[in-house]
C-alpha positions as CSV (number, residue, x, y, z in Angstrom):
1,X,-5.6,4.1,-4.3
2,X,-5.6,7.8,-4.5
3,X,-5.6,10.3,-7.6
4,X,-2.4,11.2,-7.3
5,X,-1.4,7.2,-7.7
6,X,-3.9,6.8,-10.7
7,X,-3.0,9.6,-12.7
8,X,0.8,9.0,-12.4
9,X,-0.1,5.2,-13.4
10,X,-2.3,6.7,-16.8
11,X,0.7,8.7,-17.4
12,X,3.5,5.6,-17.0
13,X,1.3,3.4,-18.9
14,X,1.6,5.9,-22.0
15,X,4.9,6.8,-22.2
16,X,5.8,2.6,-21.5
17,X,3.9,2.0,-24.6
18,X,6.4,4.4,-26.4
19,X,9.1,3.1,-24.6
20,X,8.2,-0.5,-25.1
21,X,8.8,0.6,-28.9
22,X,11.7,2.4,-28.7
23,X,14.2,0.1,-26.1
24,X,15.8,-2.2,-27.8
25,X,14.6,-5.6,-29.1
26,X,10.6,-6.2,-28.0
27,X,9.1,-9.2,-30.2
28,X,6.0,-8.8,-31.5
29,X,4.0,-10.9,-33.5
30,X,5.2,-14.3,-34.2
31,X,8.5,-13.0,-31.9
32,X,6.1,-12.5,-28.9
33,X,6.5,-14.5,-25.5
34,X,3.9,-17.0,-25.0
35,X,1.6,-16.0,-22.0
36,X,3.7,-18.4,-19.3
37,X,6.4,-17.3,-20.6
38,X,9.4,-15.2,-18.4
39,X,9.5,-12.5,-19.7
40,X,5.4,-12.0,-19.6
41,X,5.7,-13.3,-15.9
42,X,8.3,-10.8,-14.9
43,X,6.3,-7.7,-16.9
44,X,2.9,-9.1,-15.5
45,X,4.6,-9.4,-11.4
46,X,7.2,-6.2,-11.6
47,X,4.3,-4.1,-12.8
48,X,2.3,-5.3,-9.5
49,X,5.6,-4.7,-7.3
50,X,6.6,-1.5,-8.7
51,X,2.9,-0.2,-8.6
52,X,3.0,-0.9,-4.4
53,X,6.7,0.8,-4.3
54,X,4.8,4.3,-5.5
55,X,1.5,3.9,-3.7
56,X,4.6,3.4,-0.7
57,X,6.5,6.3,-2.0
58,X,3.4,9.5,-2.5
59,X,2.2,8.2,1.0
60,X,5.4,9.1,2.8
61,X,5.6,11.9,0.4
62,X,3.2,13.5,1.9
63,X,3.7,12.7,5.8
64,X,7.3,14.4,6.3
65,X,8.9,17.5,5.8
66,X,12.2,16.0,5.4
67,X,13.9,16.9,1.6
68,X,16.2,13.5,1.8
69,X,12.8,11.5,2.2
70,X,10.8,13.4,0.1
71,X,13.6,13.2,-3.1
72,X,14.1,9.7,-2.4
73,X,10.4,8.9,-2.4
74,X,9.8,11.0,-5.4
75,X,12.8,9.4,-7.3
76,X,11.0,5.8,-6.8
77,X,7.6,7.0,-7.5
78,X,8.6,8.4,-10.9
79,X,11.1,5.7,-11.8
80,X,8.8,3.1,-10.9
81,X,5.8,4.4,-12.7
82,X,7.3,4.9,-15.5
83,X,8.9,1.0,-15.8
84,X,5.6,-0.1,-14.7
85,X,4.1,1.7,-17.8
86,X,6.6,0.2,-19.9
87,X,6.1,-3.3,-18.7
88,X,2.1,-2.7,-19.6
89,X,3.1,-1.7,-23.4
90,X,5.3,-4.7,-23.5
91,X,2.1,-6.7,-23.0
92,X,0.0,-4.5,-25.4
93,X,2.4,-5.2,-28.0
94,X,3.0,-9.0,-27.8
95,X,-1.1,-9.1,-27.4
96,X,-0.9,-10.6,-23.9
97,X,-3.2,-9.4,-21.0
98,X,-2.5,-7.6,-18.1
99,X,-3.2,-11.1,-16.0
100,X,-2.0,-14.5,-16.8
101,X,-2.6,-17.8,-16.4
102,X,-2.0,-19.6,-12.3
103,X,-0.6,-17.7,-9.5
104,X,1.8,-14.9,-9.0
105,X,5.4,-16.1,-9.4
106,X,5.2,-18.8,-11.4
107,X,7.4,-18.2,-13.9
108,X,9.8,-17.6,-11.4
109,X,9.8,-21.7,-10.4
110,X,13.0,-23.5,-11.6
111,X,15.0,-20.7,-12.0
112,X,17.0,-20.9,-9.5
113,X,16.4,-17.2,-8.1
114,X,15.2,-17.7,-4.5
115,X,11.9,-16.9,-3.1
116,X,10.5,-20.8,-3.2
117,X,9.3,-21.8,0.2
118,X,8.8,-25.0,1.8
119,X,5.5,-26.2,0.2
120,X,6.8,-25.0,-3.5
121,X,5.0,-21.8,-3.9
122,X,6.7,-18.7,-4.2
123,X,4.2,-16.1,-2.9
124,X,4.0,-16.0,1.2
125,X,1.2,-17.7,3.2
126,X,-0.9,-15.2,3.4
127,X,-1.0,-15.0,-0.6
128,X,1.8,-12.2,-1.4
129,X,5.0,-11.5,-3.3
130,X,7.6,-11.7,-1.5
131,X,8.7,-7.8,0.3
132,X,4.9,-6.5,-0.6
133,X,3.6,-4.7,2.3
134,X,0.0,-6.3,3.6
135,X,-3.0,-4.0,3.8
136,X,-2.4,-3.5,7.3
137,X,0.6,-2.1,6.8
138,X,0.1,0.6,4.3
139,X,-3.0,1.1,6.8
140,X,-0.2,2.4,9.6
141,X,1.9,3.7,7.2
142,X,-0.9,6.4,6.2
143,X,-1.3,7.0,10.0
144,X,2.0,7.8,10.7
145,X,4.0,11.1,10.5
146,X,7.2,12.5,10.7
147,X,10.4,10.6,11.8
148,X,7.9,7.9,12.1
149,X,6.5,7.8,8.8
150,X,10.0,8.0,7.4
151,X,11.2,5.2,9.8
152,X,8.4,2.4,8.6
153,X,8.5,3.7,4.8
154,X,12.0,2.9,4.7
155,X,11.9,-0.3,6.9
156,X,8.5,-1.9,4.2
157,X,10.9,-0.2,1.3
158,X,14.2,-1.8,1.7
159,X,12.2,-5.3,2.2
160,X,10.7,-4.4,-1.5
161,X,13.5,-3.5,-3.3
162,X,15.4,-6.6,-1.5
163,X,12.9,-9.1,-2.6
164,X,12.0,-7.4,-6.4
165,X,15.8,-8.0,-7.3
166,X,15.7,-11.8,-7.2
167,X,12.7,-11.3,-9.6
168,X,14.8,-9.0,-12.1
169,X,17.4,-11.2,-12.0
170,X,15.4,-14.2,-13.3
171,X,14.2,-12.2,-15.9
172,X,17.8,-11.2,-17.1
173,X,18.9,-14.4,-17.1
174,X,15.7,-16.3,-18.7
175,X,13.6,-13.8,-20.5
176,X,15.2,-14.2,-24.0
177,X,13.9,-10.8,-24.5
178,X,17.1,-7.8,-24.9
179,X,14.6,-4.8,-23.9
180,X,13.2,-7.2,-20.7
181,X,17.5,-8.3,-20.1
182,X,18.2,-4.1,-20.2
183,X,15.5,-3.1,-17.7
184,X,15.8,-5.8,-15.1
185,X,19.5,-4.9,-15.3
186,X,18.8,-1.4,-14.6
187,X,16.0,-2.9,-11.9
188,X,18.9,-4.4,-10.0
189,X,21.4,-1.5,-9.9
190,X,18.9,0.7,-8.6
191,X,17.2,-1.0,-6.1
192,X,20.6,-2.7,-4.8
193,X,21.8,1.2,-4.6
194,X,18.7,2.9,-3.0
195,X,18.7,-0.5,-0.5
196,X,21.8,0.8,0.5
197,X,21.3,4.3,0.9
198,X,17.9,3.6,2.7
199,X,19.8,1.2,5.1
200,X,22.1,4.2,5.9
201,X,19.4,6.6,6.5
202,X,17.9,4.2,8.9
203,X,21.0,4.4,11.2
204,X,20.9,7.4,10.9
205,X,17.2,7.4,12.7
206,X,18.5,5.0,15.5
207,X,16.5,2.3,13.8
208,X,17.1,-1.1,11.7
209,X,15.6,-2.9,9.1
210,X,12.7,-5.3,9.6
211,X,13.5,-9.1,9.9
């Protein structure tokens, strides 16, 4: 992860902690979600989603020229920090860890949200969320440039956003937590939205999104 991704996440992490504070309802104490809980789920996943989304978004960033790529990557980089951030003070303050208990996407089981495959698990077979990028693909997206970089970032970005909606969705409806409900609402407006527009932009490169 570079320097530029660190320091923007040391930055998110403190204002989240104020903004944990300040949006709306965020039990503490007694009030706190349990560590299997939703709403500790979704903070403990998004924050892991989001976190790949900027890595995504500086790496393209800094491989075109193009001013509609570059706001676009910049707007998800700082949005997405600072949510992450957020989703880290929630956890300070309801004296969870940043890790939980079993796999990735638990929480998410029963709810009725998509993502479960065949065998029950909810991650992909080789271990991932569902819409992260492998290793091997960030590899070629650092090794691409121009058009081409802006092609693939969008193709691995409107997979992300596609698959991190279910996610906020499941966290509206079953986190029992108002300040988790607001920012998975705000979670699926934007990344429905920027989905959109990122679609658009790949027609406009002759290309399609990935299957």
């Amino acid at each position: 992860m570079s320097p530029k991704v660190v320091l923007a996440a040391l930055v998110a992490l403190a204002l989240g902690l104020v903004a944990g504070l300040a949006l709306g309802r965020v039990g503490g104490g007694d009030d706190a979600p349990g560590d299997r809980s939703v709403a500790a789920g979704f903070a403990r996943d998004m924050q892991t989603h989001h976190d790949q989304a900027v890595e995504m978004s500086w790496i393209v960033y800094d491989r075109t020229d193009d001013e509609q790529v570059r706001t676009l990557a910049y707007d998800i980089a700082r949005t997405q920090s600072h949510q992450s951030g957020q989703m880290a003070g929630w956890l300070q303050l309801w004296g969870l860890s940043p890790t939980g208990p079993g796999q990735q996407m638990d929480w998410m089981k029963g709810l009725g949200h998509g993502h479960e495959g065949e065998a029950g698990s909810m991650l992909t077979e080789d271990g991932r969320m569902p819409g992260m990028a492998s290793s091997d693909q960030l590899d070629k997206l650092r090794g691409l440039r121009a058009e081409e970089a802006e092609v693939y970032f969008l193709q691995l970005m409107i997979r992300h956003h596609e698959a991190g909606v279910p996610m906020a969705e499941a966290a509206r409806d079953s986190s029992g937590q108002d300040a988790v409900e607001t920012l998975a609402s705000s979670i699926i407006r934007s990344q429905t939205a920027e989905a959109e527009t990122m679609t658009e932009m790949l027609e406009e490169r002759d290309a399609t999104p990935l299957e």
